[in-house]
C-alpha angles and dihedrals in degrees: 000000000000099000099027098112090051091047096052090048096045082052092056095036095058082049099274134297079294096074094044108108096175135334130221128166130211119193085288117016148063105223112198134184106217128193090222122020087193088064090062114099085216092169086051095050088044098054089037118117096250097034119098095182143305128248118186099199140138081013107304142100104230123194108203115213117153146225092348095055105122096056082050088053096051092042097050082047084056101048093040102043093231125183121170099161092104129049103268090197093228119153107249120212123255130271143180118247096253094055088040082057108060095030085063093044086055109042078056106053102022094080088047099055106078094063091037094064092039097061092033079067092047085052089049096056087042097060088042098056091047087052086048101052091239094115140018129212087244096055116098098236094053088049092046089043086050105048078051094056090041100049098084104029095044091045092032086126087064093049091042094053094046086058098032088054085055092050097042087045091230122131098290088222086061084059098044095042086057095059099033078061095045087061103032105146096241096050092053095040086048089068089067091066143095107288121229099213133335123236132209086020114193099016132086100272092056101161131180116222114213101167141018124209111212092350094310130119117255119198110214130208139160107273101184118121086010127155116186110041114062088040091056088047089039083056090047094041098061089045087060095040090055079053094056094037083058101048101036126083115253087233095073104011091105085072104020105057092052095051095046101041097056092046088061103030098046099047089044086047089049091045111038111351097055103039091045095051086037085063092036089055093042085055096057098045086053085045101055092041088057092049089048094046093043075069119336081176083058095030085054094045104054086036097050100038086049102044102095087038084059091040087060098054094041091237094120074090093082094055089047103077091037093057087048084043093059086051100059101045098027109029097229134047130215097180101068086036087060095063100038090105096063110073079048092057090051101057088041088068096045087055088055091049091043086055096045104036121098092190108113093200093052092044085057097045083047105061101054083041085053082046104058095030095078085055097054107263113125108163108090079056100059110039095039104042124010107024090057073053101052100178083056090050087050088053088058095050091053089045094048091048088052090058096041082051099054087038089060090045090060101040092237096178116183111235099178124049085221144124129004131239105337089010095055085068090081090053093080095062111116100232089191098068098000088244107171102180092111098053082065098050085037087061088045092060105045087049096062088043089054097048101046081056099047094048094040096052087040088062104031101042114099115184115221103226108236128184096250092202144009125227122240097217115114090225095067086064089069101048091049100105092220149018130174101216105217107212120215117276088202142033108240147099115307107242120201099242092231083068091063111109092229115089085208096058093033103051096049090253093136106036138283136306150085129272136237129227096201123222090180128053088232139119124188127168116274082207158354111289136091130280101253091183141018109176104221081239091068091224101115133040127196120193125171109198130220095273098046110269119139111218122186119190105194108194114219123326125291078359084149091078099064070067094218097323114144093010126109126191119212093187144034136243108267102030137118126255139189124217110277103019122137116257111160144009127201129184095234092183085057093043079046100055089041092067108257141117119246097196104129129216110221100188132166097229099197091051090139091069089065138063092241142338102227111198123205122267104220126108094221131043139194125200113287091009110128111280105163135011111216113206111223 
């Protein structure tokens, strides 16, 4: 398996498929939901090869990877022999309802996205070809193209129920038969018809009645490429069926649930659930429209400047169904076309860097983030390039409200949810009369954004010169101006850190440095500094010394599991120490017995701030002797 090394360390690295309460992916990320977020080595994953960053955020701890993620996430449900189909009855930590919100949101439209925007495209072409000449409606390929494009938005209620069940942890059959219910082809052909009374006549609610159920009046509305209301009867209907599971006999629940469930949840759905969140949705389509027509110039501005700020935070997840949901009510959407210039001015200032840069490592990083981002995908951009940046990343944000701007002074409105980046264009063709005006001041726009961006990052980014490498040759040691020499917090053998059973140690992830095999349970400060941090496991030290260098001793491996057991701390987290004092002390022969080793990591984590980290040579070594030069 490809990614079966990276999965297997992601899965340590969020504490283990323990601590794993469920499991989603966007375009980018891995969005766990983890029992305990402490558990998470967040500095490790970030620093790992096949990890762009990490972001903890609406409730999730979200791994971001990158174009490839959904082979990673495959291959992480593989590894870690993941299944979140069913409810798992673990207890899921607290949020607050915001974060509830949009990690509901979320976990319910992140799985659909990828073929949204698939047959959005289909539609796209579609509607070009027929602007074009090249079809006709009556042609069979238009019609085969279109039934394509059609399948997921025009059933989405099927598709929503199946991952809102899932959400919701409710029998993903009970979601989909609601909204198979909710477009079944009678029901929404039976709206056409002569009404048999009218209810609520002369105010804003009017509403027909063609049909009664029981006796009762059923309102009834077209339910096709609807949101809301199948998740808000998916989220009724498994409370019901918790109700049915309690009060009927084992012997005879498998048919009778079901049965039982769906008599009481669809007509409800038919007769209250769907015609309130109908309105509701109807109210915040009008309500959007009328934010976006009081200024689209302001409304693109503040939308389009904020947009990668939202995307880092994961909170773009709270626009997104309201952009599906103004198509569905209203045919068109102004919110999502707002924000279409941004990824474009991203990866218009990481062309500019790329040009400027001398820097080999960042030209290489630069060209797939260039890449990806065309087709939409920005954050490889972001979080490996211009946020760490952050004048760069705020260039972006002025280059993307400029777009939005200009987008809201044309009146550029998305028809379609398709394509990203160059495919979006393709969204602001009007499908009912083919109508292409907009793709052109579309292009107008991104253009601008692009090039405000370009030109800005071209005069304002200045390059910090670095030493790109070091020679080897012992000569140059003598000519460096100035090295901080670490001494040995321990007495042991000198161990070569690539010997070290830890990829993360082993491979330098986590900085430079040697590692000691201990023949004494004692640990002293290799400097002066102060201890940053001390984990209450007693495990790991940090220490950051008077000149700036950041030092971890890790004690043993997975000693974090003995959970602070034959360890004794001397100090606490946030003093001040002196070289040589005694800081903890750990019983080598009881770690040993316990089945773990005891060999311990001494690594200088900020090693990129300095020239070279130069280890001893001996093959012994006693406390404060010197252990590592640091190059200054």
């Amino acid at each position: 398996m490809k990614y079966e090394k990276l999965s297997k360390d992601i899965i340590k690295n969020v504490g283990g498929k323990e601590n794993v309460s469920s499991l989603t992916h966007c375009i980018t990320r891995l969005r766990f939901k983890l029992k305990d977020e402490s558990k998470a080595n967040t500095d490790v994953l970030k620093k790992m090869d096949g990890v762009v960053t990490v972001i903890q955020s609406g409730g999730q701890y979200q791994v971001v990877i990158g174009n490839h993620v959904p082979d990673v996430f495959n291959a992480v449900m593989e590894v870690g022999n993941f299944n979140f189909s069913q409810n798992d009855n673990v207890e899921e930590k607290k949020m607050n309802p915001f974060n509830k919100l949009i990690d509901v949101i979320s976990g319910i439209f992140a799985p659909t996205l990828g073929f949204l925007a698939a047959t959005g495209m289909l539609k796209g072409f579609n509607a070009l070809f027929l602007a074009l000449g090249w079809l006709t409606p009556e042609s069979g390929t238009y019609q085969m193209l279109q039934a394509i494009g059609d399948s997921l938005f025009y059933f989405f209620p099927i598709f929503l129920g199946y991952t809102a069940s899932k959400k919701f942890k409710t029998n993903q059959f009970l979601g989909m038969s609601i909204g198979a219910a909710l477009v079944y082809p009678t029901m929404v052909s039976a709206i056409s018809g002569q009404p048999l009374y009218t209810l609520f006549q002369g105010t804003l609610i009017e509403s027909p009645v063609h049909m009664t159920f029981l006796g009762i009046p059923v309102i009834l509305m077209n339910y096709t490429s609807s949101v809301i209301p199948v998740i808000v009867a998916t989220y009724f209907g498994g409370k019901v069926e918790n109700l049915f599971k309690k009060i009927i006999p084992d012997v005879v629940k498998t048919f009778l649930v079901p049965l039982c469930t769906l008599i009481v949840i669809v007509p409800l759905t038919f007769i209250v659930i769907g015609p309130i969140t109908t309105w509701a949705s109807q109210l915040i389509g009008a309500g959007t429209l009328a934010v976006y027509e009081f200024s689209p110039i302001v409304a693109g501005l503040l939308l389009g400047g904020l947009w990668q700020a939202l995307v880092i935070f994961g909170l773009h997840w709270g626009l997104i169904p309201i952009g599906i949901l103004n198509l569905s009510t209203q045919g068109f959407d102004t919110i999502l076309a707002l924000s279409f210039v941004a990824s474009f001015a991203q990866t218009a200032v990481v062309m500019a860097i790329f040009i400027k840069t001398k820097d080999k490592k960042l030209k290489t990083l630069a060209i797939p983030s260039i890449i990806s981002g065309f087709f939409g995908v920005t954050e490889p951009a972001i979080y490996g390039i211009t946020l760490p940046r952050i004048k760069t990343f705020i260039i972006s944000c002025i280059g993307g409200a400029i777009g939005g701007a200009l987008i809201g002074l044309f009146q550029i409105k998305g028809y379609i949810m398709g394509g990203l980046g160059v495919f979006g264009f393709f969204n602001f063709i009007n499908p009912a009369n083919g109508d292409a005006s907009k793709v052109i001041s579309a292009i107008i726009a991104t253009a601008v954004g692009m090039v405000v961006s370009f030109i800005l990052t071209m005069i304002l980014y200045k390059e910090t010169l670095e030493v790109e490498e070091v020679k080897e040759d012992k000569k140059v040691e003598n000519e460096l101006l100035a090295k901080e020499v670490i001494g040995s917090p321990l007495v042991g053998k000198l161990v070569p850190l690539s010997e070290v059973k830890d990829e993360a140690f082993a491979g330098g992830a986590l900085g430079k440095g040697v590692a000691v095999l201990p023949y004494e349970g004692k640990v002293v400060s290799p400097v002066d500094g102060v201890l940053t941090t001390l984990f209450p496991t007693g495990h790991a030290i940090g220490i950051t010394s008077d000149s700036g260098a950041e030092i971890l001793i890790h004690i043993g491996m997975d000693t974090v599991q003995l959970e602070g057991k034959h360890f004794n701390a001397k100090v606490k987290q946030g003093e001040k120490i002196k070289k040589g004092q005694l800081l903890l002390e750990f019983d080598v022969e009881a770690i040993k017995n316990e089945g773990f080793e005891v060999i311990t990591p001494v690594i200088v984590t900020n090693s990129q701030n300095y020239l070279e980290v130069i280890e001893s040579k001996s093959e012994d070594i006693a406390f404060e002797e010197a252990l590592l030069n640091v190059v200054i």
